[in-house]
Structure formats: C-alpha cells, structure tokens
C-alpha positions as CSV (number, residue, x, y, z in Angstrom):
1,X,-33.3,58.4,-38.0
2,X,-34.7,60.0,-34.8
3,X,-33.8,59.2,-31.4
4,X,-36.3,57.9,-28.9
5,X,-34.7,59.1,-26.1
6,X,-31.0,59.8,-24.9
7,X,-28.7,59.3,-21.6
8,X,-25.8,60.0,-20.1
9,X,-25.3,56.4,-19.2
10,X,-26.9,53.5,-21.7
11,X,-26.1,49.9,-20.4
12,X,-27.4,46.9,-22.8
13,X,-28.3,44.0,-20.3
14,X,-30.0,43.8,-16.9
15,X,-28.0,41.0,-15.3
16,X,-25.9,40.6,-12.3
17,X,-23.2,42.9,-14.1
18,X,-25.2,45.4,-16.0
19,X,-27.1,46.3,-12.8
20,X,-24.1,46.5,-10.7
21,X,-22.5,48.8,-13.0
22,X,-25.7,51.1,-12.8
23,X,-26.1,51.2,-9.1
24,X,-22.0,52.0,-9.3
25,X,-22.3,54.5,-12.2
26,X,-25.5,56.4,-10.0
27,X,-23.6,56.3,-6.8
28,X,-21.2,57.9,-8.5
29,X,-23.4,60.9,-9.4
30,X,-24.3,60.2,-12.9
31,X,-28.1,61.1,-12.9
32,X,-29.0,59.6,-15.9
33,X,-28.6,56.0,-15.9
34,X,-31.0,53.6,-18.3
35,X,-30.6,49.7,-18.9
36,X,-31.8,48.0,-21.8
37,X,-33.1,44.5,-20.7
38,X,-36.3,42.7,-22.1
39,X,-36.7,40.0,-19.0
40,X,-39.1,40.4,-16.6
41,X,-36.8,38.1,-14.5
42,X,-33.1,38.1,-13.0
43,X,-31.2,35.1,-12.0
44,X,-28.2,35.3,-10.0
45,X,-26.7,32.5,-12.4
46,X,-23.1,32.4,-10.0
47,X,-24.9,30.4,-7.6
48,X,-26.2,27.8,-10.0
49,X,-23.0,25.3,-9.2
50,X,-24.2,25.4,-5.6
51,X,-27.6,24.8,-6.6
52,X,-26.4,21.9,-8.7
53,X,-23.9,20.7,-6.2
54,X,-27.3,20.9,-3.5
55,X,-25.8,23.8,-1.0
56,X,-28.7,26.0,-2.3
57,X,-32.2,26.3,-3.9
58,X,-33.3,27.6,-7.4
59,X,-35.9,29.4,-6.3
60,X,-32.9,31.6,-4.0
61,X,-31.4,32.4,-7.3
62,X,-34.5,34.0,-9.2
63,X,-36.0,37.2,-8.3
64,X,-38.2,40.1,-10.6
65,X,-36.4,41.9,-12.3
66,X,-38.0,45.2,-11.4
67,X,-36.5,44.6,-7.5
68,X,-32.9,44.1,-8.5
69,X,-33.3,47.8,-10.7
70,X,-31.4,50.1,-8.9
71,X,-33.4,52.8,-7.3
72,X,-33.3,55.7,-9.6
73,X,-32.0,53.9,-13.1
74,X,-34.5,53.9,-16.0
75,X,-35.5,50.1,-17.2
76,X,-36.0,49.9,-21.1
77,X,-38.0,46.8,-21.3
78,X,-36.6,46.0,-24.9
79,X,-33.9,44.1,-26.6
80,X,-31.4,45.6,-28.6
81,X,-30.7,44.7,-32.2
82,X,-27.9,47.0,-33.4
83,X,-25.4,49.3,-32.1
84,X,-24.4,52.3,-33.9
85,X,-21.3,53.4,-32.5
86,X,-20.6,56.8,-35.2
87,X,-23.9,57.9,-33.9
88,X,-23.5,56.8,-30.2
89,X,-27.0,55.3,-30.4
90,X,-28.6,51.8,-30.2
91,X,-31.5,50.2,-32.0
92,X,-34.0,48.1,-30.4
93,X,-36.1,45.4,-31.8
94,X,-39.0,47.7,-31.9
95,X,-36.8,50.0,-34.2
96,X,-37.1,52.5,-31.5
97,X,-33.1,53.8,-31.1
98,X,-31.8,55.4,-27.9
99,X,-28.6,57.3,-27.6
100,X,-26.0,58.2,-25.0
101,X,-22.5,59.9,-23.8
102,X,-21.3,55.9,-22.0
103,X,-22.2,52.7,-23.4
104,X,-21.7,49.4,-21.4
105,X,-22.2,46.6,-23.0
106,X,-23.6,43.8,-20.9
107,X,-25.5,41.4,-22.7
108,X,-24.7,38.2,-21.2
109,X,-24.1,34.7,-23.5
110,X,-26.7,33.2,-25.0
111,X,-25.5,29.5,-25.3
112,X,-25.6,27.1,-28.1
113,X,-26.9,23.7,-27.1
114,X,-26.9,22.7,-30.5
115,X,-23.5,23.2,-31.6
116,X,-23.0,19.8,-29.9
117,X,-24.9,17.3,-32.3
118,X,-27.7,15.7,-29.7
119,X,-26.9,17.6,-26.5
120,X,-30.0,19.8,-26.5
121,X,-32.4,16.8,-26.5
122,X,-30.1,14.7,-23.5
123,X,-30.1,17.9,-21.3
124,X,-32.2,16.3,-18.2
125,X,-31.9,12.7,-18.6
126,X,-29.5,10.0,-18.6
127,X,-27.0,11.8,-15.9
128,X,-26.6,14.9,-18.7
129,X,-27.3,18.1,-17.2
130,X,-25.3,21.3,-17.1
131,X,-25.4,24.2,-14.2
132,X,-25.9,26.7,-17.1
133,X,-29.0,26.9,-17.1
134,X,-32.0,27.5,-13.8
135,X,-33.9,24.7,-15.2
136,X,-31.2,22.3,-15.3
137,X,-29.0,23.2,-12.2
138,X,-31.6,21.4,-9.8
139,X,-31.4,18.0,-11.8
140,X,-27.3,18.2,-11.6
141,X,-28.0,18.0,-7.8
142,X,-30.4,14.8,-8.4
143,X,-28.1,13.1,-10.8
144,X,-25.2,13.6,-8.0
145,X,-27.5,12.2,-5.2
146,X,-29.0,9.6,-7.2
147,X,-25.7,8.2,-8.2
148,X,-23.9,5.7,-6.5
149,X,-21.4,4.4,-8.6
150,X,-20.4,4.1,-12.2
151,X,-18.4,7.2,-14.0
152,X,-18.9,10.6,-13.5
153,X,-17.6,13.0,-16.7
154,X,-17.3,16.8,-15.5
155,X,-16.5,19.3,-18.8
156,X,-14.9,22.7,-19.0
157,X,-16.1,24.2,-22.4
158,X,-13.1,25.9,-24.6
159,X,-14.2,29.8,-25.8
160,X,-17.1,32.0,-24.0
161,X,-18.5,30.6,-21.1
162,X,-20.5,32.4,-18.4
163,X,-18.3,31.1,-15.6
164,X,-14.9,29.2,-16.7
165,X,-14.7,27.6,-13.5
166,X,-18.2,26.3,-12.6
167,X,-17.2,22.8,-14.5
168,X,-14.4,22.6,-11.9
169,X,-16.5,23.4,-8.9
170,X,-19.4,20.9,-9.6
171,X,-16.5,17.9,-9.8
172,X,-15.6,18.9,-6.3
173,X,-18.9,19.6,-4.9
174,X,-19.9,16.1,-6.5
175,X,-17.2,14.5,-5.2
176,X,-17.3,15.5,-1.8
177,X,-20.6,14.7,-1.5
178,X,-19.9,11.1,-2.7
179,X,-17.3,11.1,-0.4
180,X,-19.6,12.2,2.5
181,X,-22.1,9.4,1.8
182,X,-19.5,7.0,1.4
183,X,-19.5,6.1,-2.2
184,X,-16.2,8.1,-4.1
185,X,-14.5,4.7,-4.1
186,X,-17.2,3.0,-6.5
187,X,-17.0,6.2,-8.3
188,X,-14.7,7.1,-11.6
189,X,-14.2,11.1,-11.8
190,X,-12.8,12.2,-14.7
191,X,-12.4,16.6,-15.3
192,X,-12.0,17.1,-19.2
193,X,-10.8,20.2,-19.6
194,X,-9.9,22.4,-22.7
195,X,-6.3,21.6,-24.2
C-alpha cells in the first residue's frame, strides 16, 4: 500500500484539543504538523453548559474550522477509518493512507442517543434536553427559564463523556437561576449521579 503523504506530526481530529496540540507541537519547532478532521466547522463544546445554563450564546461557540487551524499546520479534510500502528500510517475513508514519526489521537466522542431506548426522539421536548450537543444546549436554557415549578432531574452519564462534570454544572446554573427569579422553593432538584 502506498502512502499519500507523510509528517513528522499526524493528529486525527480538529477539535479544541487536536488543534491546541498542533499550535503547541509547531511552537515547539516541529515544521511538519497535519490534522486529519472532515468538519468544515469547530465548536468550542466546553462552553455549551453556559449556553444551556443562558450565560452565553450558541452562535459564540461555533466558528469555521479553517480560522481555528493553526497558522502553518496542514488540514486533511478527511476522516480516518483505520490506524495502522506497525506501519505508522493511517487510512482515511477515501482509502488514501498518510504516515508519520508522532501520532495524536484526538478524535472526540461520538455519542449514542440510542443506547437509551426513546431518548433520541424526546431530545427537545418535554423538559429533555442535554448540553451535549449545539443544537440542544439553547433549549436547556429555555426549559430552565420556562419552568417554574415541578421536578427538575440533572444526570451524570457513567463511562466516556465529553465533560464529566457538565451534568453538575447545569444543576447549579439551573438552580441559581430559579433561585434568582424566586422560584427554587416550588422546585424539586434531584443530581443522579453514577454509583
């Protein structure tokens, strides 16, 4: 198999960490940084509690991907489908296959909605929303305003998640905002968390 094209630095994954660890690896003189990520889009997904607890807008979070590319890394606009470690080489999706001296590996999670029977199709309405996703954070923040009193179920997902605490921080954004307006007392906050 022939190799489309090789670097010194190969990172799978153009989000907040693989393009961090490119402008770091490039500062620190490597020369010949590429990152592998198909999106044309980045979203700073940390700040999608605050958008769902209303400190901040969606649209603040979402920028191209092209202007968070550090200035002198090469962008492979391609996903990868295999890693071939022996050969210090990856295979994209196209079958093209790049190789390299580094590898970071910083793909993200992709989460499963529909691991949980019926969760996929309540995302939105009803008060179900999570701050995992840009679509979604926006309606946590309407839920939360919208409510005035009933019970309010905050989750912390066991295994893999993109930020452990964000199903802490939403509670105590939520709450404080009920709180604020007046309306924690007619309000039953419960945290469920793995364990």
């Amino acid at each position: 198999m022939s190799t489309t094209a090789k670097h010194q630095v190969l990172i799978v994954g153009g989000g907040t960490a693989g393009i961090t660890v490119a402008a770091r690896m490039l500062r620190k003189g490597y020369t010949d940084v590429a990152v592998i990520e198909p999106s044309d889009k980045h979203y700073y997904q940390p700040l999608w509690t605050l958008v769902g607890g209303g400190q901040a807008k969606a649209a603040s979070t979402e920028r191209a991907e092209s202007s968070v590319m550090p200035r002198g890394a090469t962008w492979i606009r391609k996903a990868v489908s295999a890693f071939d470690p022996d050969n210090n080489t990856v295979t994209c999706t196209d079958g093209a296959t790049y190789g390299y001296d580094v590898l970071v590996v910083a793909p993200g999670i992709q989460l499963d909605w529909d691991d949980y029977e019926g969760l996929e199709s309540a995302l939105g309405h009803g008060g179900v929303s999570s701050n995992y996703r840009f679509d979604l954070a926006p309606k946590t923040w309407d839920f939360i305003r919208n409510t005035r009193s009933g019970t309010a179920v905050f989750t912390m997902p066991t295994g893999g998640v993109k930020c452990a605490g964000a199903g802490q921080k939403i509670a105590y954004l939520a709450a404080d905002h009920w709180r604020k307006t007046g309306v924690l007392k007619d309000i039953d906050v419960h945290l469920v968390v793995p364990g």
